[in-house]
N, C-alpha and C positions, 0 to 999 in steps of 0.2 A: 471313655471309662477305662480304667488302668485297676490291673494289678500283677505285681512280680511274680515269677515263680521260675522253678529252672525252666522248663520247657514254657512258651508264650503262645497262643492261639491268638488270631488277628479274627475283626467279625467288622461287618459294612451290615448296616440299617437304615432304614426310611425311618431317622426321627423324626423330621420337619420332611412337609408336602415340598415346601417353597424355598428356592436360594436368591437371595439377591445382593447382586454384584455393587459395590459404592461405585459414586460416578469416579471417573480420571480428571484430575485436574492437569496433570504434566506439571504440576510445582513441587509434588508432594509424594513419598513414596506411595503407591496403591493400597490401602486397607485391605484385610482379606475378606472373602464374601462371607457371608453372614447366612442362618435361618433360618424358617418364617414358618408357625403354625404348626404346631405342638401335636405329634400323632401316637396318641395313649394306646395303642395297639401295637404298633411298631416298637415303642418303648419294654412294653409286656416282654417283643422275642429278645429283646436287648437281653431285658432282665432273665428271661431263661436259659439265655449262655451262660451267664454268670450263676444263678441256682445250677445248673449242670457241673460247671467247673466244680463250684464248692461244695458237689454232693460227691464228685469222683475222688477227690484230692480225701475226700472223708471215707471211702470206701476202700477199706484196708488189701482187697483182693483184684483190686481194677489199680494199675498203676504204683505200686508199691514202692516209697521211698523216692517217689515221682510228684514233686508239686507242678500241677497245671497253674500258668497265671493267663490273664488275656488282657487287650488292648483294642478296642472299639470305638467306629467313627461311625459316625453320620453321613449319611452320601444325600442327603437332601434330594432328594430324585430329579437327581442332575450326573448326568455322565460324567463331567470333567470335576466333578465333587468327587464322585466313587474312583474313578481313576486317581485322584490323588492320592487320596486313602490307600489306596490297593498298595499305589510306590511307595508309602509312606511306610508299611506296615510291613514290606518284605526287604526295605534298605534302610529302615530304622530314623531317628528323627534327632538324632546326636549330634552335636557340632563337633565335639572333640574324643576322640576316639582314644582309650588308654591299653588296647591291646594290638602294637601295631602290626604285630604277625596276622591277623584275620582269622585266626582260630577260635576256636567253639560253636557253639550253637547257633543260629541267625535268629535275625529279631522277631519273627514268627515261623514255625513249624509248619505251618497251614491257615486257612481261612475260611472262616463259614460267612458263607454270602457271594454273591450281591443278590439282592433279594429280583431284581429287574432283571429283564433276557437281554436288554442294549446291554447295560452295564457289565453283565457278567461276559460277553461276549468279547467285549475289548479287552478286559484285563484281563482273561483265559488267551486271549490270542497274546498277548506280553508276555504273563507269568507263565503260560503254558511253555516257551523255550527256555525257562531254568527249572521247567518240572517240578513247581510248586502246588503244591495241595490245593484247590480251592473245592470247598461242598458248599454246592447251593442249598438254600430249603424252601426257594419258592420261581426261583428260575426256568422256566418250560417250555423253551423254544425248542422244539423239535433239532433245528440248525446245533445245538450244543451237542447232538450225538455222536459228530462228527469226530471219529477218535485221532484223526491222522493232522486235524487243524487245533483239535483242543484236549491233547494226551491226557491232561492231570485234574481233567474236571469231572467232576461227579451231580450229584444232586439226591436229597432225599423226597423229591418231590417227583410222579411222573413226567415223561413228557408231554410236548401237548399232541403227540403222534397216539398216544394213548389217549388221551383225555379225547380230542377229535374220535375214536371211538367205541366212545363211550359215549361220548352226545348222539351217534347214530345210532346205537343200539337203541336210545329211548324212542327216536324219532322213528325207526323202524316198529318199533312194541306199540307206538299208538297209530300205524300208518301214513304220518304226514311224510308224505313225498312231495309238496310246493313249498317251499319255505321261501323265508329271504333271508339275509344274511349283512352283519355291521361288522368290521373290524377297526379297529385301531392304527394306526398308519406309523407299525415303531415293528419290529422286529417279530414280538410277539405275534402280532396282530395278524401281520402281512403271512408267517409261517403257519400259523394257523388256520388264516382262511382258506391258502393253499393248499393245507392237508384237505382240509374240509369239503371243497372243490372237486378233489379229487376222489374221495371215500363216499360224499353222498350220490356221486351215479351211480356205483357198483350196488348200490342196493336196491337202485332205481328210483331215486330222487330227485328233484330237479330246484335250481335255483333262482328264483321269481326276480330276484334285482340282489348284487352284492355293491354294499357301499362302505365308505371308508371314514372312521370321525378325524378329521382334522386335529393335529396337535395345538393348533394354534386356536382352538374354541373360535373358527368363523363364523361367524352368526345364519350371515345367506347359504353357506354351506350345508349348516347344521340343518337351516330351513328347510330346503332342498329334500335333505335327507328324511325327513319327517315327512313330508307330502308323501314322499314316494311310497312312504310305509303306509301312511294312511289311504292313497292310492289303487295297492298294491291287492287283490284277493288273497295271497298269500297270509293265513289268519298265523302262521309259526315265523319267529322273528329270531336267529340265534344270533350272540352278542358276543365276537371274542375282545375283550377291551378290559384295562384295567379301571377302577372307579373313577379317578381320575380326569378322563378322558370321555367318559359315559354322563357324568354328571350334566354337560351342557344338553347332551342329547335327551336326556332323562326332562329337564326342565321342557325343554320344547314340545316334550308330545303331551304335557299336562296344557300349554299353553294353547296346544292344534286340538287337545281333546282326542286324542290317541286311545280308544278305547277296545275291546274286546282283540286282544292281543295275546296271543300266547309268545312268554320271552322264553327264550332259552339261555340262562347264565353258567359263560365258563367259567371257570375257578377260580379268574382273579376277582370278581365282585358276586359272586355267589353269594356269600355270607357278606359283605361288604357292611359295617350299621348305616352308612351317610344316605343309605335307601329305603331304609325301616322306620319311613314317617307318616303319618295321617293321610296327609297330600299327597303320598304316592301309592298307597294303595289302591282306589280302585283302577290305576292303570299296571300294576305291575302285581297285584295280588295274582298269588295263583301259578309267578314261575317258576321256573323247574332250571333245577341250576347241576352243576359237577364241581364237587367240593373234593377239596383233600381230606383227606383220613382222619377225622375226627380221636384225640387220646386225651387220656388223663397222667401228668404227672403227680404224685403225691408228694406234699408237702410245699408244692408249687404258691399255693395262697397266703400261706404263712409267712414265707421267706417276701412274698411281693410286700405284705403289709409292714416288717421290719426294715421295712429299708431306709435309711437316714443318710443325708449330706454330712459332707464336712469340706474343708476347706483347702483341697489338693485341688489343683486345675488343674490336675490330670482326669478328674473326675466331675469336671463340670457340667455333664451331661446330668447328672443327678441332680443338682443347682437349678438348674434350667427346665427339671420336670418339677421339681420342686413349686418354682414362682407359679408354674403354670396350673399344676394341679389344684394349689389352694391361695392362687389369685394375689400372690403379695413380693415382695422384695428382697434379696439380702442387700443390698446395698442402693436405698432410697435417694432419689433422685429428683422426687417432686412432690408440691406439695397432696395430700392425700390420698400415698400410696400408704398400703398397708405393709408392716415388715415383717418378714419370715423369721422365725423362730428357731426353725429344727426341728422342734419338738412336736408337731401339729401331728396329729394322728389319722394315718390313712385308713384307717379300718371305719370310718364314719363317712368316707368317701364311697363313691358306686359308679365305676366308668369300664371303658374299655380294658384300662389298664389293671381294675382291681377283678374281673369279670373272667372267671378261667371254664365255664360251663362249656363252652367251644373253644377248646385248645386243637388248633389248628395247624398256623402255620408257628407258633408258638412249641407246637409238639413236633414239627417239622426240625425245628432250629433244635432240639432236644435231642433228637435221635442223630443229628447232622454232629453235635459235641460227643455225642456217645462214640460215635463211627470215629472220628478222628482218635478218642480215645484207645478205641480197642483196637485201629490200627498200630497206635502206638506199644500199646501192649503186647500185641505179636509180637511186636519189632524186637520187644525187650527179651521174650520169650527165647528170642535165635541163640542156637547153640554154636559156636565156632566151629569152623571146618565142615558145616552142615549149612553153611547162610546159602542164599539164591544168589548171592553177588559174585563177581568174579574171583576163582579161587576159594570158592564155597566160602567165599567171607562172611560176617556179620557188619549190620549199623553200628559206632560206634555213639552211645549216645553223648560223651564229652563233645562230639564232632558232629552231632548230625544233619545230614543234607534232607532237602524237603524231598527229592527226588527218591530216596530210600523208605522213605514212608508210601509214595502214591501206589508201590510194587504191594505193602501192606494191605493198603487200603481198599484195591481192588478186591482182596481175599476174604472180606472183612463180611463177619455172618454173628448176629447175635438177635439176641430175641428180649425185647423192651419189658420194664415192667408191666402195660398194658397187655402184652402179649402179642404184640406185633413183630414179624421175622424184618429185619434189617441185612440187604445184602445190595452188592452192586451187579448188573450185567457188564460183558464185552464194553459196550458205550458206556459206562459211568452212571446208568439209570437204574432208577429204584423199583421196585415191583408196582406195578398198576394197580393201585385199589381207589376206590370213590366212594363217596357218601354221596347221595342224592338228593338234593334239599327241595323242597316246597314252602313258598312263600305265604303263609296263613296271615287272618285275620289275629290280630290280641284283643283280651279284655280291655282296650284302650284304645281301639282303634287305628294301631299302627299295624308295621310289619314284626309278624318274629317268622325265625324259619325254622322249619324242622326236619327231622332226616327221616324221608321214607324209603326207602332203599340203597340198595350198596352195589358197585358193579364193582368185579373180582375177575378179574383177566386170569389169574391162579389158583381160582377155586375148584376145589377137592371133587366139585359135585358137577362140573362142568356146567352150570348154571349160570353164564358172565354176569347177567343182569338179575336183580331181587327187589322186587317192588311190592308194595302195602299199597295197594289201589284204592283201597277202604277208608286209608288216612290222608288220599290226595282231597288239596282242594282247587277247584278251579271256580276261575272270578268270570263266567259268563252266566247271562241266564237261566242257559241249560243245566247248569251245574255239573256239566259232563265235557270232557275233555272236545278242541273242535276240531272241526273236518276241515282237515289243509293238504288237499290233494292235487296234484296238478291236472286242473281241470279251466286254467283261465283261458278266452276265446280272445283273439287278435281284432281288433275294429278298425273297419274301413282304412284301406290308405297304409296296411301294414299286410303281409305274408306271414303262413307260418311255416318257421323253417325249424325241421326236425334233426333234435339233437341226435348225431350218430351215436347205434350200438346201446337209446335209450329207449324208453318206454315209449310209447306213440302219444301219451299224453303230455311227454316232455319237448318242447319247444320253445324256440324264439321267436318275440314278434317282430320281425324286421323292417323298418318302413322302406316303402317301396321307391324305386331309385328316381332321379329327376327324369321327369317327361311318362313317369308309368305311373298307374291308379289301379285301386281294387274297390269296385263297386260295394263286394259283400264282404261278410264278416266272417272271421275261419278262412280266407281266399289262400289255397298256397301258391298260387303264383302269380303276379305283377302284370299289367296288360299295358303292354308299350301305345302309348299316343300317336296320330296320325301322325303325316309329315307336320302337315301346317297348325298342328293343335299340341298342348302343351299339359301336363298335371295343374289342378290349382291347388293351394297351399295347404289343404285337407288331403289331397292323393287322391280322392275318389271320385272324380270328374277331368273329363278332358275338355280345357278351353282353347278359344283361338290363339295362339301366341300376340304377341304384342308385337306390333309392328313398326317399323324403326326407317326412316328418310328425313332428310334435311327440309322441311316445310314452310310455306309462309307463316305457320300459324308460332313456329318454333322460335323463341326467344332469338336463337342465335339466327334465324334464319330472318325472321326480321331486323338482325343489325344489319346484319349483309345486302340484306335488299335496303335497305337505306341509303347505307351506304354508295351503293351501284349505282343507285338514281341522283345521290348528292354529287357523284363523276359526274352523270349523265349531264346536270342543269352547269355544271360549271365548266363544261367543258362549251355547253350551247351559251355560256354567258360571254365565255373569253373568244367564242366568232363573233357574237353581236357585238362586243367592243374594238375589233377585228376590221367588223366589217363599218364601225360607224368613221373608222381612220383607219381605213385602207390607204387613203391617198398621204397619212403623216411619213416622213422619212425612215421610221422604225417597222413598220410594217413592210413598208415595200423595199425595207433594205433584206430583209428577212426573208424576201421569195416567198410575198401572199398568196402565191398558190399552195406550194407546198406545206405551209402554215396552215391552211383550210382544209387540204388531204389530211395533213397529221391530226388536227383538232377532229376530222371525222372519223379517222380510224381508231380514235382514244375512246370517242363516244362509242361507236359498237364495241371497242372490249370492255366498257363497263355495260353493258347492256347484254353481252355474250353471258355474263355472271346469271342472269334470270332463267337459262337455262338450265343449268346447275340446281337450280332451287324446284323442291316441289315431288311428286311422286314419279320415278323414272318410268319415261315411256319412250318406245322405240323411234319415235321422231326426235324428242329432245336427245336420247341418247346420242344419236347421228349424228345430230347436229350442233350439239356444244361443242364437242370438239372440234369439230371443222369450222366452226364458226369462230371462237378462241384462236385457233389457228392460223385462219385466214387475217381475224382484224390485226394480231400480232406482227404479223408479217408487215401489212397494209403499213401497220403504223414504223417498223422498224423499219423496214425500205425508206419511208420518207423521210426519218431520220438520218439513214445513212446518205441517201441524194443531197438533202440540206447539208450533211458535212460536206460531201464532195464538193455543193455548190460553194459554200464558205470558202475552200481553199482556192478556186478557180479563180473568186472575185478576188480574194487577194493578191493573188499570183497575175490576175489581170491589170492589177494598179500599179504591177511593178514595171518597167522602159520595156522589160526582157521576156515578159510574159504576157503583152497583150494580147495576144490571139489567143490567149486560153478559153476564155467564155463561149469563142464562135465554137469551137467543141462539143460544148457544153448547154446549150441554149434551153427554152422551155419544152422542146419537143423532147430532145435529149432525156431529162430529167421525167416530162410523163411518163414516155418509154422504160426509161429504168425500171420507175417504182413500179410497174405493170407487168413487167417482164417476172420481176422477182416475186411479186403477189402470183403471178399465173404457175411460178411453180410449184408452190406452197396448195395451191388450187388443186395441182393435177396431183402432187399426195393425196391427199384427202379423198380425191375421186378413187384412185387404186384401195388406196385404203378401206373406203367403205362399200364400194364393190366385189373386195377378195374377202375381206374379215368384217364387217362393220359389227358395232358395238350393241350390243343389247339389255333389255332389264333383266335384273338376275337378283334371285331371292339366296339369300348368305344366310343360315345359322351356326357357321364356323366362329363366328365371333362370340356370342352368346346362344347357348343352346334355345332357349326360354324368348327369345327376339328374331323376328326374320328382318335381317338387315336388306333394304332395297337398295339395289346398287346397279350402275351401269358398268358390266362388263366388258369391259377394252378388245377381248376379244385375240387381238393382233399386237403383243407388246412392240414388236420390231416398226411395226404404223403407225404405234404412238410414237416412240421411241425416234423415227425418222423423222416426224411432224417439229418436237421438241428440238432436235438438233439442229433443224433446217433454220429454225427462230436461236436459235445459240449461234450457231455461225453467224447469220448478220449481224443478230447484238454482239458479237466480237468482232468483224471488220469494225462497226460503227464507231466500239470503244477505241478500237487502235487508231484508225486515222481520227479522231475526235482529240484524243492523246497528243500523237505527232503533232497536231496545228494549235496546240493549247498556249505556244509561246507569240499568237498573234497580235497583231497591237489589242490594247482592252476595249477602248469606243468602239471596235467595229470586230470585237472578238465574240466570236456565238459560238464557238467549239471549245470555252471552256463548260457553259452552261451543257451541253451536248454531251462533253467526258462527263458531268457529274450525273446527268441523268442514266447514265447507262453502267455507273457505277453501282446506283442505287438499283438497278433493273437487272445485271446478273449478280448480284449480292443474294437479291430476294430469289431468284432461282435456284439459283447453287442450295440455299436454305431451304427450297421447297421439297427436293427429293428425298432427304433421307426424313423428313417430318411427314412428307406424303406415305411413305412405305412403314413407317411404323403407327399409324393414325389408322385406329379402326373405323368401319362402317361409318356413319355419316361427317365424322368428323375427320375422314381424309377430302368427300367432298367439299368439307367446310376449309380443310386446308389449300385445297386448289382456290377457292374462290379467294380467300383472301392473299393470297397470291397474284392473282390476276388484280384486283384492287389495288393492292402494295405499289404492285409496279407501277399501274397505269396512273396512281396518283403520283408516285416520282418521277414520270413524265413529263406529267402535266404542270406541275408545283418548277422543275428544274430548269426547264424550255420555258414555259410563259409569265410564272409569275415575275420576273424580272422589265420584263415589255410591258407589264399591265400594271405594274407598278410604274413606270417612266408616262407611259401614256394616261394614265387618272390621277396620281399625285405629283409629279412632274413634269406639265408639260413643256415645260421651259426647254427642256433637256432634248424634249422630239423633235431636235433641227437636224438640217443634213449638217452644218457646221460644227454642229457636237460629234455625231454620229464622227463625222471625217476628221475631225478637229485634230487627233493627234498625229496623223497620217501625213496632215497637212505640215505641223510643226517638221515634222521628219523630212519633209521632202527642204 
């Protein structure tokens, strides 16, 4: 809404609840946001800037020779709405500018609004470094006091540093010290709770549960938040939130059946109508709110009812209360819409908008144009060579800066037609006064509210608070105010921990930490669990801990033992096929002894793995390892003897190396593998004589599991054991390597290099997977380690022989065997 005059006042309103943004296409320039949902109350403070203007501009003693004109937007209660507006209104909305010196006046002098604490808070932190005017009339975040982050803001509405108490004074007057507590999750909300927080200990109050409504109306949230009121002894519920954001929560306790409540409403939904329905009273009848300063302006209803559109979209705000308030169109658009007239008469109407009984924030936005005014009016009043400005200047008003006004503004004292004194403090804040609303029954069975007392931070009689106890009503049985004292008792499985420097009935119920329980009720201190017992999921009982080893009975412990047994039979299949062609060329070229050693020391290390499995006990502890250790050896020695022997026989076929063999012969090759097994023996013997390993109960792992584990006891005697088996399986690999270019018919050392590939491959990978593998799943990594190998032994070495011997035996001649050797010679 637009109208000229020399000096322009700027104003931001909540016409519309809702904005909504058009989608983007990227083809098209973006449409601007729009909107949604018509607020006949907000419109009312609209319209009483403008009754304000147009009563001053008529008042021959206030402004002389001064027409006030204004320019007002809608901030749709959306942040980036009011910030725009804010830029729009103090940089003006001109394309082409026809005075290009930059002189006169700017496009507003000041600003009444934002009527929200986000809103106001952003464009006070902007416009606050060109020291532009802005007066709120419904702003109350305590955070706006701040004069050094937001120099030129004011407000005709208290803070909520007042208003917080002022809510404590009642709650003091009826004694409820346990409340609980909801705020809003926006600026308001959060500073308010804070104050609140902090001002209900000092009287010795205490806070039963503080919760937060979601912006985003989350349904499980909101749930949540309702049980816990409903939960909660706490019969006092105070509610910093605007309606808005209360609305969701409002619906849910009629749905949970939220009854016998005492609310406590701050000031933004105090008086609120969208809560004055049938269906909400008997859950909200009865509370007690802190309202702003109830006035009457006169002449106020008359000017609302002449108000008429026309056809400037500068003024389309009017247009669009228009369609809304009596339902029709200027500019039809489909079929069976009704069309607007002009002429429809709003005195036949009854709404928010036409309703001035409670002029509130209405009478705020009144006194907010007055003060601008009569700042202005000083201004005019400066005599030259007597100004406050540099060089005893004055404001020029051809010229003037908003900054010259805010100096006014601060000084600024007058007294309303209702009779109300109008001044600012230090901070920019308006004198604390409140009306005290209770929520009654009507002859219709909804809510109206009325005012039974008035809290006066500045009254005459030092009396802050005034109440008519006679005119309360309250909605419980008793018909008497209820007992909300902090008196609730902590159950089982929680402590009570007492708030410091508070009442001894103020406390929290803490639950008590993992592994402690409290039998009783009231318990203040937590009773730690044995070693080997546990909390259960209540806190008031101590159980056995759960117990935790790699078992047959255990999914993964039954692969493993399958596993170890499906080695075991194939290992016993490929001697019986072994021993049934002992006498074929491929066996006995292969040195069927040591073919039988290796096939048995394959068979014990999968058979070592059953150790491994099962509850640790101080035999098996002993002996896995030294059993693992020995058959590894066993089998690695016989490995490496086979290689040895491989290259001797070839080295024997050649003119130059016949006498290799007699070297090397079967006793030779016993000898070996015995020699090398008996040192690997005598580890193990030191080893579990100086350190040996034991069962060891672990809850380092999980506090709640005692992990059964075999303690090694002696890393250095594992550590040796491991290495003495890594060395050979690296001789084995290297000469295995070297002799790999021998002929292929009677090459076994390339089969030999791949099995021992695959044998410190799986090692090298078992240590850092063993060292980071908790409780039974490092033993489950050793086993399957020990498996790994022993099957790429097995599978590397034989199945190629068991393959030539059952599907080709054509192939098992000595003539093949030799065939190419022969070619060569």
């Amino acid at each position: 809404m637009y109208q000229a005059g020399d000096v322009i006042l700027g104003g931001l309103f909540e016409v519309h609840f809702l904005t909504v943004f058009p989608e983007l296409s990227f083809r098209t320039e973006p449409k601007p946001p729009y909107c949604e949902q018509f607020d006949m109350a907000s419109f009312q403070q609209a319209q009483t800037m403008v009754f304000a203007i147009d009563e001053i501009n008529k008042n021959p003693d206030l402004l002389p020779n001064i027409t006030l004109g204004y320019q007002l937007y809608d901030n749709c209660v959306m942040l980036g709405m009011a910030f725009r507006a804010a830029l729009s209104l103090v940089s003006g909305t001109e394309v082409y500018f026809s005075n290009l010196n930059c002189t006169g006046p700017p496009p507003v002098i000041g600003i009444v609004g934002d009527s929200n604490s986000t809103p106001s808070i952003a464009i006070s932190s902007v416009l606050g470094l060109f020291r532009v005017p802005i007066v709120s009339y419904f702003a109350t975040c305590s955070c706006l006091s701040n004069r050094k982050k937001y120099p030129s803001f004011f407000r005709t509405i208290p803070s909520d540093a007042f208003q917080v108490r002022a809510m404590i004074k009642i709650l003091k007057h009826f004694g409820w010290t346990w409340v609980g507590l909801v705020y809003s999750d926006d600026d308001y909300g959060n500073h308010a709770a804070q104050s609140f927080l902090q001002d209900v200990q000092v009287f010795g109050g205490c806070v039963a549960f503080s919760e937060i409504l979601p912006l985003d109306n989350n349904r499980k949230y909101i749930q949540h938040t309702v049980g816990l009121i409903q939960a909660s002894t706490a019969r006092v519920v105070v509610v910093f939130s605007t309606s808005t954001y209360l609305l969701p929560l409002m619906d849910e306790v009629v749905l949970q059946n939220v009854t016998d409540r005492q609310w406590i409403a701050s000031e933004a939904w105090a008086t609120s109508p969208v809560f004055h329905t049938q269906r909400l009273l008997p859950f909200l009848g009865g509370t007690l709110g802190i309202a702003i300063r109830r006035g009457e302006i006169q002449g106020l209803h008359e000017f609302l009812l002449h108000l008429r559109p026309n056809n400037d979209q500068r003024n389309n705000m009017v247009r669009i209360f228009w369609e809304n308030m009596f339902k029709c169109r200027f500019n039809i658009g489909g079929r069976g819409e009704k069309m607007c007239s002009g002429q429809e008469d709003l005195s036949n109407t009854y709404t928010a908008y036409t309703d001035v009984s409670e002029l509130r924030a209405s009478y705020n936005v009144y006194k907010t144009v007055y003060s601008l005014a009569h700042a202005l009016h000083d201004l005019m009043q400066c005599v030259e060579g007597r100004g406050p400005f540099s060089g005893n200047s004055c404001a020029d008003i051809t010229n003037l800066q908003p900054w010259q006004l805010v100096h006014y503004l601060q000084n600024v004292n007058f007294t309303t037609g209702f009779g109300d004194l109008v001044s600012f403090d230090e901070n920019g804040d308006a004198l604390a006064i409140y009306d005290v609303m209770n929520w009654q029954p009507s002859s219709d069975g909804s809510i109206v509210v009325r005012t039974v007392g008035v809290v006066d931070e500045g009254a005459a009689t030092g009396k802050v608070l005034t109440l008519d106890e006679e005119a309360l009503y309250w909605n419980f049985e008793t018909k008497k105010p209820p007992q909300s004292v902090c008196s609730e008792s902590c159950s089982p499985g929680t402590r009570r921990a007492r708030r410091k420097g508070l009442p001894v009935c103020c406390f929290d119920c803490l639950p008590c930490a993992d592994g402690e329980i409290s039998n009783t009720t009231d318990a203040n201190e937590c009773t730690i669990c044995p070693d080997d017992f546990w909390s259960n999921p209540d806190k008031d009982r101590c159980v056995p801990k759960e117990e935790e080893f790699l078992s047959y009975e255990d999914p993964l412990g039954i692969s493993l033992t399958t596993a170890s047994l499906l080695g075991t039979c194939l290992c016993a299949l490929v001697m019986i096929i072994f021993a049934l062609h002992r006498n074929t060329p491929i066996v006995r070229a292969n040195n069927s002894e040591l073919s039988f050693l290796l096939l048995f020391s394959l068979k014990l290390c999968f058979l070592c793995v059953l150790l491994f499995i099962g509850r640790p006990q101080l035999w098996t502890c002993q002996l896995r390892h030294a059993v693992f250790g020995i058959s590894f050896v066993l089998c690695i020695s016989s490995i490496l003897v086979k290689t040895m022997v491989v290259i001797a026989v070839f080295k024997s076929s050649r003119p130059e190396g016949r006498g290799a063999m007699k070297w090397f012969g079967t006793a030779q090759q016993r000898s070996t593998v015995m020699v090398l097994t008996a040192l690997q023996v005598a580890i193990c013997i030191v080893w579990l004589s100086n350190a040996s390993p034991t069962p060891h109960k672990n809850s380092q792992y999980v506090s709640s599991k005692i992990v059964y584990e075999c303690a090694i006891s002696s890393v250095a005697g594992f550590a040796v054991l491991l290495g003495y088996i890594g060395f050979l399986a690296a001789v084995s690999f290297l000469l295995a390597f070297l002799a790999r270019n021998l002929p292929d018919h009677f090459n076994e050392a390339k089969f030999i290099t791949f099995s021992m590939l695959i044998f410190c491959a799986v090692w090298i990978a078992f240590v850092p997977a063993y060292v980071s593998s908790p409780g039974k799943y490092a033993v489950a990594v050793e086993i399957f380690a020990i498996l790994a190998s022993s099957f790429g032994l097995l599978v590397a070495i034989f199945a190629p022989k068991c393959y030539i011997i059952l599907l080709h035996p054509e192939k098992n001649t000595k003539k093949n065997i030799m065939g190419r050797e022969t070619q060569n010679k």
